[in-house]
N, C-alpha and C positions, 0 to 999 in steps of 0.2 A: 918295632914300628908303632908311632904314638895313635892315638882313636882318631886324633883330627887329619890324622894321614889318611888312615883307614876311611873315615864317614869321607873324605873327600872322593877316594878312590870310587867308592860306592854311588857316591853322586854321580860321578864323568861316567859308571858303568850305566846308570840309570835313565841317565838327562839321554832323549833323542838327540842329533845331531841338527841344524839348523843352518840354511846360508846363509852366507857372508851378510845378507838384508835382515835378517831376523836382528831384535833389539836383544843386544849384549848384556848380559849381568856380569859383574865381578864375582873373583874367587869367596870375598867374605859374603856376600850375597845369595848366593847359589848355599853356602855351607850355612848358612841363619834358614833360609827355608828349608832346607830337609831338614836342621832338629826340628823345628818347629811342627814341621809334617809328621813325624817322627813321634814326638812327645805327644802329638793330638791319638795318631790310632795308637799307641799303647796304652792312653788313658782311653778312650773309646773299647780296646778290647776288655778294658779291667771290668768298668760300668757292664758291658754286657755279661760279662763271665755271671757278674752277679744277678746277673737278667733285668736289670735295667735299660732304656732306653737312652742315645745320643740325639739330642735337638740336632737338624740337618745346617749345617753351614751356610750362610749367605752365597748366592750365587755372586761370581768375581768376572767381569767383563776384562777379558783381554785385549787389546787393541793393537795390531804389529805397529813398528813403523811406519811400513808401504804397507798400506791396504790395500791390498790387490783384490781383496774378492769384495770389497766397498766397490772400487772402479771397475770391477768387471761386471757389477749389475748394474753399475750406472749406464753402461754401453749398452745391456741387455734389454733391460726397462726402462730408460730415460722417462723422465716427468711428464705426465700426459697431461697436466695442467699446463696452458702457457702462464708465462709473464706476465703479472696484474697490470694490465693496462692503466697509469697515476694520472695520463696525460687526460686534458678535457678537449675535444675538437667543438666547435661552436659552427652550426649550421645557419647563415646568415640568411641565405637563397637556395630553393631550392626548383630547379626545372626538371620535371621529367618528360621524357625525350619520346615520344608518340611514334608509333610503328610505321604512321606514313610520311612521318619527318627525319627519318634513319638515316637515307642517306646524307642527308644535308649535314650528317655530324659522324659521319661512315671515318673521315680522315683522322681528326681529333681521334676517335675511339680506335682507331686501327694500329697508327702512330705510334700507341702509348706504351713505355714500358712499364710494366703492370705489377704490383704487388699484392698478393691476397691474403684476407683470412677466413681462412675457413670453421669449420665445424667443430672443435676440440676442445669446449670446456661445456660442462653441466648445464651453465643456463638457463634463461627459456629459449634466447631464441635460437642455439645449439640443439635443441633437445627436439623442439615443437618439431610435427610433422610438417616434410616443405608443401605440401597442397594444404595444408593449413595458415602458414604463411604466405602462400599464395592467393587467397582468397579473402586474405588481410589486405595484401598488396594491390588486387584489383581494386576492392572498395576507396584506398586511397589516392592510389596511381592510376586508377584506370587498366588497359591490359600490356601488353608487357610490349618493349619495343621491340624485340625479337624471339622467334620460335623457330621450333626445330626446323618448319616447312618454309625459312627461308635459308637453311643451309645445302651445299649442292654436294648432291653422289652421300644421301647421310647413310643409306644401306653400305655405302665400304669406306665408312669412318671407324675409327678405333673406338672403341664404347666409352673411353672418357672425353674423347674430342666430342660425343652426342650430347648436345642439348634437350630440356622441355621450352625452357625462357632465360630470355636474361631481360632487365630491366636497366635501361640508361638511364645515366642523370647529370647535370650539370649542376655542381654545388658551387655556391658563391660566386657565382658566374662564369666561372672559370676552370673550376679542377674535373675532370672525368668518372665517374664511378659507375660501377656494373655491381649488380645485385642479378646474381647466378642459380640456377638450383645444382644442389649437391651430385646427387646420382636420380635423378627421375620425380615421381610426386610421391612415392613410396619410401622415398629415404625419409631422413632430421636437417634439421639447417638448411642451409646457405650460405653461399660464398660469397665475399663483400671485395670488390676488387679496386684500387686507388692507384694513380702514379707512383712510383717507386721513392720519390723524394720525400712520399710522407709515409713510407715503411712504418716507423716510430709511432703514427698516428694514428694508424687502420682501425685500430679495436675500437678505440674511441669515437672514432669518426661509424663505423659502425653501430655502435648503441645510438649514438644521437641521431642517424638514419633513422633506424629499424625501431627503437625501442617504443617512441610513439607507435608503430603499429601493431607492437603486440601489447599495450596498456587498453588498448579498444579491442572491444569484444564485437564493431563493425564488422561482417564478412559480406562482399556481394559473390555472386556466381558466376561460372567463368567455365570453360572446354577449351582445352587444347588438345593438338595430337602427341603420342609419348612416341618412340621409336625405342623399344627393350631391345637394346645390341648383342644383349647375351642370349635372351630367346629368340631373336630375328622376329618380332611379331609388334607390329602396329596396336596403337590403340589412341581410346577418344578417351582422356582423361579430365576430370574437374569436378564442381560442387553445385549444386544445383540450385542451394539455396536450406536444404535441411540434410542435405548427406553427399557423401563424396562419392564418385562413381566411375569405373572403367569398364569401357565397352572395347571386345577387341574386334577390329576391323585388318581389311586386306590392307594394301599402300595405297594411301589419299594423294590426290589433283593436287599437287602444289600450289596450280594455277588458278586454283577456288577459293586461296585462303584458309583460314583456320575454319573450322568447325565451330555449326552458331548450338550457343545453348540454348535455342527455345526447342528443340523435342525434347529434349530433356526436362524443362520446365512445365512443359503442355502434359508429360506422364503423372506428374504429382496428384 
């Protein structure tokens, strides 16, 4: 039997077995890396014998064909950064929609099928707390066109159907948008919501909103009521003008309206 029988033999005894997807080598291939392999540790064993040291090999990146375990952490972890929004949206007009003028624009906003973006990348205005942007937002907008205490039965809503505010708007005369809070005044961000037709355009259309109000360090002060669905427990939330504050209370008079900030102002 000649050596290159033999060295082969020893390879197929050596090589694990691999499926049908694993990337094929040839028989002269497979037989060029084991001498290779081969020739390296018996010169590595001779240098040690004489008690010298072998410099370690360059680390060698493998890469199958099918990457299966590439694709199965893409499924596991997908990209928590979205999509660089390239597009520029240009805010022409802008009306914001007054809480006693809601209904007059109840159909329009009801209507709409709705596309959102929400809270998922670093930013600021991802990151900022949303009772921080909310006291951005009265100073420029005024107070918000709807709260929680105009929604009905909010004690047996599901905690993501609960609102603090949402903010209407009419841009360029004509398009829809809703500026939402996240999860309460305790969460980051805000939700920026558009007609579906300008999916493509939300993010952008979002910075040109928003981004004026967090370049100003404006804040006026504000109280709303919060409704926590996961603790079932009320409270008076807002900023007073030097610091943010919750106060928790039983279930408020819907029929009273929001809660005014001047005790809160009159304690300073």
């Amino acid at each position: 039997m000649s050596v290159r029988v033999v060295l082969l033999i020893l390879v197929c005894i050596s090589i694990p077995v691999y499926d049908a997807t694993a990337q094929r080598q040839s028989t002269s291939e497979l037989l060029s890396l084991y001498l290779k392999e081969r020739a390296f540790e018996l010169a590595a064993r001779d240098v040690m014998r004489r008690g010298g040291r072998v410099r370690p090999m360059p680390l060698a990146r493998l890469r199958p064909r099918n990457d299966r375990i590439g694709q199965w952490m893409k499924v596991l972890y997908p990209e928590s950064e979205p999509r660089i929004d390239t597009t520029s949206f240009i805010v022409e007009s802008l009306q914001p929609i007054k809480r006693i003028r809601r209904p007059v624009h109840e159909a329009l906003f009801t209507r709409t099928a709705w596309a959102f973006a929400g809270s998922q990348s670093r930013s600021p205005l991802d990151t900022l707390q949303t009772r921080d942007i909310r006291s951005r937002m009265q100073a420029h907008f005024g107070s918000p066109s709807r709260l929680v205490i105009d929604m009905d039965s909010v004690e047996a809503l599901p905690a993501a159907e609960v609102i603090q505010f949402e903010y209407w708007f009419v841009v360029n005369d004509s398009i829809p948008v809703m500026v939402v809070d996240v999860n309460g005044p305790w969460d980051r961000g805000i939700i920026v919501a558009a007609p579906a037709a300008l999916r493509s355009e939300i993010r952008s259309l979002k910075r040109a909103l928003l981004d004026p109000v967090l370049r100003s360090s404006k804040r006026d002060p504000w109280a709303d009521y919060y409704y926590n669905a996961v603790q079932r427990i009320w409270y008076i939330t807002g900023y007073d003008g030097a610091m943010f504050f919750d106060k928790r209370i039983g279930r408020p008079d819907a029929g009273l309206g929001p809660p005014s900030i001047l005790p809160f102002l009159e304690n300073q």
